[in-house]
C-alpha positions as CSV (number, residue, x, y, z in Angstrom):
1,X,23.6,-14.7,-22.7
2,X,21.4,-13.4,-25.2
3,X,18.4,-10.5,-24.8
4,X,16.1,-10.2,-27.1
5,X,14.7,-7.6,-28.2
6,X,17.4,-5.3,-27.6
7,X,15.3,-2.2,-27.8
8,X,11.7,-1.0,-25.4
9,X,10.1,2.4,-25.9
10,X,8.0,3.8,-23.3
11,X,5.4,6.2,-23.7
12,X,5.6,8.5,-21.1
13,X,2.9,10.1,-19.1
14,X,3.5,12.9,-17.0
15,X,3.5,12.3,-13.3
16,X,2.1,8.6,-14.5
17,X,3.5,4.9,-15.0
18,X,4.1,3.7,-18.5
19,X,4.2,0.0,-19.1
20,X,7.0,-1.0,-21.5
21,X,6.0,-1.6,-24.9
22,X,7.4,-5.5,-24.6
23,X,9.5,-7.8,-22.3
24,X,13.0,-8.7,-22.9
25,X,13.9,-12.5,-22.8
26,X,16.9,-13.0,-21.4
27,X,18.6,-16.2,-21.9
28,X,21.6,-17.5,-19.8
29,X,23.5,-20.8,-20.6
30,X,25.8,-22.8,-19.5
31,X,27.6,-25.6,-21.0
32,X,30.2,-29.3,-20.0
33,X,30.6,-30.1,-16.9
34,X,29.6,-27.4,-14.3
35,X,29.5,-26.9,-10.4
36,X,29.1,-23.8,-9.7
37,X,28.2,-22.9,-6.0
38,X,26.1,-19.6,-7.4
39,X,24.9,-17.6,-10.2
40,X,23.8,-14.1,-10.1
41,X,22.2,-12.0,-12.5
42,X,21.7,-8.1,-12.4
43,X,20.2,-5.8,-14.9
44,X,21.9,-1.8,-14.3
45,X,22.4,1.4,-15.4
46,X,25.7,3.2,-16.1
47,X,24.5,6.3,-13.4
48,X,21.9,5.8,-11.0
49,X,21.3,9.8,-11.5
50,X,20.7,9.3,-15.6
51,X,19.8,6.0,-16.6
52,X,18.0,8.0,-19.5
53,X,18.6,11.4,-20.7
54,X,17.9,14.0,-23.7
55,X,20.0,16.0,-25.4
56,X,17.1,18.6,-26.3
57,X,16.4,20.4,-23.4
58,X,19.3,18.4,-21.7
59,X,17.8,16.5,-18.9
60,X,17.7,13.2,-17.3
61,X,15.9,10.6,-15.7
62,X,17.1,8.6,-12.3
63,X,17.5,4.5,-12.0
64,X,14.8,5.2,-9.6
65,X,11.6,5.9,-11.6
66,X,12.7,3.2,-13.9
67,X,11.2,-0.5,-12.3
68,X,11.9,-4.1,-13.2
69,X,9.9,-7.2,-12.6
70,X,10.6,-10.6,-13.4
71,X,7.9,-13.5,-12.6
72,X,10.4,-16.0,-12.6
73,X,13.2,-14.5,-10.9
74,X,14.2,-12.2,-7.7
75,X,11.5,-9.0,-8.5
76,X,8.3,-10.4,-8.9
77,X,6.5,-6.7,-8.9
78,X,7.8,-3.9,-10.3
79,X,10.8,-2.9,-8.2
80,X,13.0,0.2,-8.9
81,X,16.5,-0.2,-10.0
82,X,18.4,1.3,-6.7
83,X,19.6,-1.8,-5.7
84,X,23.5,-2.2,-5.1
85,X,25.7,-4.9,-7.4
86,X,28.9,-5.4,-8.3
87,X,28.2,-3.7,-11.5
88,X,26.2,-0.8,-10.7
89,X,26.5,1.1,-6.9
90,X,22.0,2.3,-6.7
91,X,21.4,1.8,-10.2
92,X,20.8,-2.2,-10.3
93,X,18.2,-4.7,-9.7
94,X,19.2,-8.4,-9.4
95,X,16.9,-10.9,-11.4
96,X,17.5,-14.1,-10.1
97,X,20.3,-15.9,-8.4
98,X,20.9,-19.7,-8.5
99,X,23.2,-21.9,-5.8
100,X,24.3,-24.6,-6.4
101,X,24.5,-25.9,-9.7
102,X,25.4,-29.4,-10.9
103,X,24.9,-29.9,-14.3
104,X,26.6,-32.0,-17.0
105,X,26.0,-31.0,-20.6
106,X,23.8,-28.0,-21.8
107,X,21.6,-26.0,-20.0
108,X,19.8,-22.6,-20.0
109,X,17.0,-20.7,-18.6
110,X,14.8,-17.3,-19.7
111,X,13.2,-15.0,-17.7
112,X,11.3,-12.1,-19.3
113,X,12.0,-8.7,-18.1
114,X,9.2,-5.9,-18.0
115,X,10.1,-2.6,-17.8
116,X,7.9,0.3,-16.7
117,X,8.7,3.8,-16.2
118,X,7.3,6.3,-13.1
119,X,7.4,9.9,-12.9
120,X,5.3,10.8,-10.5
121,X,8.5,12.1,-8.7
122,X,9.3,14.2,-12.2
123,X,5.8,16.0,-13.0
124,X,7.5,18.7,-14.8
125,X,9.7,16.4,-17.0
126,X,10.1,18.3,-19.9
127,X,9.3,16.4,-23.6
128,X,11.3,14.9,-25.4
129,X,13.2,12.1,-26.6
130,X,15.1,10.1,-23.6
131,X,17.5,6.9,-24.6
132,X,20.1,5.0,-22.4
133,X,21.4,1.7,-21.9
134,X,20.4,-1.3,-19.7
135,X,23.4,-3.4,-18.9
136,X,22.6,-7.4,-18.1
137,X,25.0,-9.4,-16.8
138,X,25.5,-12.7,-15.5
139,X,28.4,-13.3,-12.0
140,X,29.0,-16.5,-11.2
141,X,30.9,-17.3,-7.7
């Protein structure tokens, strides 16, 4: 699996939605001979409580004003990422899911992943400089 690019920056807007400032194509393959009866992929956050945080004032900002969408996949609109996983209990989104696979050989597909970020819930979000870490990962059952 590869995403690239591995970084977005978002700039915020108080009690607004800011769009991403690019997609991330992520790229899952598989190779020989596979059957696989399903494949699952989520996109999480390590805390559903501060996917992204500052360090100056110390503060943080929930799984929940942060959305996904994927045109190609399970969240075609923008859909917050307080969905349950394996990975991440509130803090996920699932962005596609596959059954059944037969394949013999190579094979792959990418999805793009758009990111935007609402804080209308958070209009006295104080400024400053927020990072933190979207996990993507690919379960296959």
């Amino acid at each position: 699996m590869t995403a690239i690019p591995g970084a977005v920056s978002f700039n915020l807007v108080p009690g607004g939605v800011a769009p991403g400032s690019n997609s991330i194509a992520v790229t899952t393959m598989w190779s020989g001979l596979t059957l696989l009866s399903a494949v699952n992929e989520y996109a999480f956050f390590g805390s559903a409580a501060m996917a992204l945080s500052s360090s100056a004032p110390i503060t943080s900002i929930p799984s929940s004003c942060v959305s996904g969408q994927v045109l190609t996949g399970s969240p075609t609109t923008f859909t917050p990422f307080t969905q349950a996983s394996p990975f991440g209990a509130g803090s996920s989104l699932q962005l596609f899911t596959i059954s059944s696979i037969l394949t013999v050989g190579n094979s792959s597909r990418t999805d793009n992943l758009s990111l935007s970020i609402n804080l209308s819930s958070l209009p006295q979000l104080p400024a400053a400089t927020y990072t933190g870490v979207l996990f993507i990962v690919a379960q296959v059952m």
